[in-house]
C-alpha positions as CSV (number, residue, x, y, z in Angstrom):
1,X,22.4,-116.2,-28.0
2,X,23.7,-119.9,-26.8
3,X,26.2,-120.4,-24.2
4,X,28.9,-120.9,-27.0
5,X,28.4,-117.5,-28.3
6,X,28.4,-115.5,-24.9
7,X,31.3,-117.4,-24.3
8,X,33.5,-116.4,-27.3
9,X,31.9,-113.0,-26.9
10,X,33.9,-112.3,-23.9
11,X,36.9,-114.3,-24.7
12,X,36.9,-111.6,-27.8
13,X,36.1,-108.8,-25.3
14,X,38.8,-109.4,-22.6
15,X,41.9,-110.2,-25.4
16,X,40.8,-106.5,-26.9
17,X,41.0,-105.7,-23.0
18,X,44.8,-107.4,-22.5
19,X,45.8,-105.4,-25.5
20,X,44.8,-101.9,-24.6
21,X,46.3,-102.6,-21.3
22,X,49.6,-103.8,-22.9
23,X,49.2,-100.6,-25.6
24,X,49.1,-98.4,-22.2
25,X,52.1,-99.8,-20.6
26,X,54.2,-99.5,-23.4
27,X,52.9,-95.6,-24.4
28,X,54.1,-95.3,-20.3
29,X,57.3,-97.2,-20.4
30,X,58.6,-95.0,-23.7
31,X,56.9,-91.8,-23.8
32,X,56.0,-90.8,-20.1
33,X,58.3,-92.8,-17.5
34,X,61.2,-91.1,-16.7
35,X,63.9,-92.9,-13.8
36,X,65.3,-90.5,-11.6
37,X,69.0,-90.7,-10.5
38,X,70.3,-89.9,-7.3
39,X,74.5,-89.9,-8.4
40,X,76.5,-89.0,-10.9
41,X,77.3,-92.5,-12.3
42,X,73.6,-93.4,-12.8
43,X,73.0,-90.0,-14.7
44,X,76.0,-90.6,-16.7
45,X,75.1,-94.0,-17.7
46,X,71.7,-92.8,-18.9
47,X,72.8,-89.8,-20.9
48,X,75.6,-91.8,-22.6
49,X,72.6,-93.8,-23.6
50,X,70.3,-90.7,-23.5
51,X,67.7,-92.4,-21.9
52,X,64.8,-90.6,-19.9
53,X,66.0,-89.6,-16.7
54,X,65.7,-86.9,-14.1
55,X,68.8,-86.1,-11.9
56,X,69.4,-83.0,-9.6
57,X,73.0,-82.0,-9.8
58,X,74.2,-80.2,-6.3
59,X,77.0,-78.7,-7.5
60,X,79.5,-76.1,-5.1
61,X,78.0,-72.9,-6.6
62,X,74.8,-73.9,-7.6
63,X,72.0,-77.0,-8.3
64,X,71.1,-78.0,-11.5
65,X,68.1,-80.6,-12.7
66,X,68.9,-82.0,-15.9
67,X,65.9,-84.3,-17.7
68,X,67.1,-86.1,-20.7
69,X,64.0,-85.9,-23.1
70,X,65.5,-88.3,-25.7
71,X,67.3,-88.6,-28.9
72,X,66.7,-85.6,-31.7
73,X,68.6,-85.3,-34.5
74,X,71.5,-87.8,-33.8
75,X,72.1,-86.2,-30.6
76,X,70.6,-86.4,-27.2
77,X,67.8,-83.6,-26.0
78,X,68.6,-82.3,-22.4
79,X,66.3,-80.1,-20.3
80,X,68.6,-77.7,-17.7
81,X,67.7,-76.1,-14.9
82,X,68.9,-74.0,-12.5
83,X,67.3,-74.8,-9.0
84,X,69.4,-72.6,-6.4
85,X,72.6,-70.5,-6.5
86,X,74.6,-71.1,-3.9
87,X,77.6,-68.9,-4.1
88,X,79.1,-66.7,-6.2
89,X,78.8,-62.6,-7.7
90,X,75.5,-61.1,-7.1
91,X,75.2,-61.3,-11.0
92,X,75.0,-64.7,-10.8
93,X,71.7,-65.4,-9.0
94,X,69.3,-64.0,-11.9
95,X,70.2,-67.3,-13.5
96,X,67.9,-69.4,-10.8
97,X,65.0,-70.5,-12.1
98,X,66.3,-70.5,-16.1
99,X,65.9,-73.2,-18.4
100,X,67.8,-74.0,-21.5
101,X,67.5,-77.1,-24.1
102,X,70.7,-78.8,-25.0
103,X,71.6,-81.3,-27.4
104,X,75.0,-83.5,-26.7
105,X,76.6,-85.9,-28.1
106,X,75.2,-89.2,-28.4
107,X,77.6,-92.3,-26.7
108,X,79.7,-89.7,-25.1
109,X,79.4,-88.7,-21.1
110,X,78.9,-85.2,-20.8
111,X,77.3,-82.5,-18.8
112,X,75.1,-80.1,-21.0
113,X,76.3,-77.1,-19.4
114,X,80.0,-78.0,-20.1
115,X,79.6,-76.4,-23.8
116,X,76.8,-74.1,-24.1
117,X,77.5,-73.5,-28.0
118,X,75.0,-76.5,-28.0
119,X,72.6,-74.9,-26.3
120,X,69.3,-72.5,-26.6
121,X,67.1,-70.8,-24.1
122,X,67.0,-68.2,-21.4
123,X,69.8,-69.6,-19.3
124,X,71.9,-69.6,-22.0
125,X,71.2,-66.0,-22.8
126,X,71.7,-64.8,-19.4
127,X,75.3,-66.7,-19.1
128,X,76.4,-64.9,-21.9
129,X,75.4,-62.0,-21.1
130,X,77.2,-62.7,-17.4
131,X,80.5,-63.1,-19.4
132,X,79.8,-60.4,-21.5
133,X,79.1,-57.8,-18.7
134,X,82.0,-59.0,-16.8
135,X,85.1,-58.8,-19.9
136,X,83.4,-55.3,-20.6
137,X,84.3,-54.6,-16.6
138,X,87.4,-56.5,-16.5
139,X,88.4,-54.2,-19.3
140,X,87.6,-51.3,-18.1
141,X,89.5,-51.6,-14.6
142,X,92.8,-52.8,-17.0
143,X,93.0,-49.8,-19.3
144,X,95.5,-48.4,-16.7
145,X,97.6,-51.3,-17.3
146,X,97.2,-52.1,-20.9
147,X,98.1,-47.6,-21.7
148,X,100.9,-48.2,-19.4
149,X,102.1,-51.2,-21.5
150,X,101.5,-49.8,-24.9
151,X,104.1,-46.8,-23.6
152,X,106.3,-49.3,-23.2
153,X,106.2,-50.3,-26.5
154,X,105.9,-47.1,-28.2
């Protein structure tokens, strides 16, 4: 093979190079890279956005990691996490470690946890369960009050 040929050989060999290596940044830059956020105002800009991001919520009662996987649907997919409970009901702490997927409203700021309707997983499950358990209780130590207002009635 001449010179000319080994030459153009290689040229051909390091543009197929340039372009995988392009090819992996980009697969990185959208599918893997996620920026982290250490506030509230950089979290909220990327979920009105819903870009991917990882922030850790420290909250009085407890600390939450959300990760914004992306846009689904129309509306933006949100990992939540509970990482500690701080304070609260012993009740409260089997919710630490739970996870639950929740899709919010694209363009809008919003915390995930703020309406669980739009939500699905084990956390939400046990937070309803919490609320349940604690109306059934609530009711229970009012039935004093609520016969002794229904004989005021009758």
């Amino acid at each position: 093979m001449d010179k000319k040929g080994e030459f153009m050989l290689n040229k051909k060999k390091i543009i197929i190079m340039l372009v995988l290596a392009v090819l992996l940044i980009a697969v990185f830059f959208l599918f893997i890279y996620e920026k982290r956020c250490f506030d509230n105002t950089c979290f909220e800009e990327r979920i009105v956005k819903c870009r991917r991001t990882s922030f850790i919520n420290d909250k009085l009662d407890m600390v939450l990691q959300y990760n914004i996987i992306g846009v689904k649907g129309g509306k933006c997919k949100v990992n939540v996490k509970v990482l500690e409970v701080k304070k609260g009901a012993n009740d409260i702490a089997v919710l630490k470690g739970k996870t639950m997927t929740c899709l919010t409203s694209l363009g809008v700021i919003s915390y995930p946890e703020e309406d669980i309707s739009k939500c699905s997983g084990e956390l939400k499950e046990n937070i309803q369960d919490l609320i349940i358990n604690r109306m059934y209780v609530y009711v229970l130590e009012s039935m004093g009050k609520i016969n002794e207002e229904l004989g005021k009635v009758i």
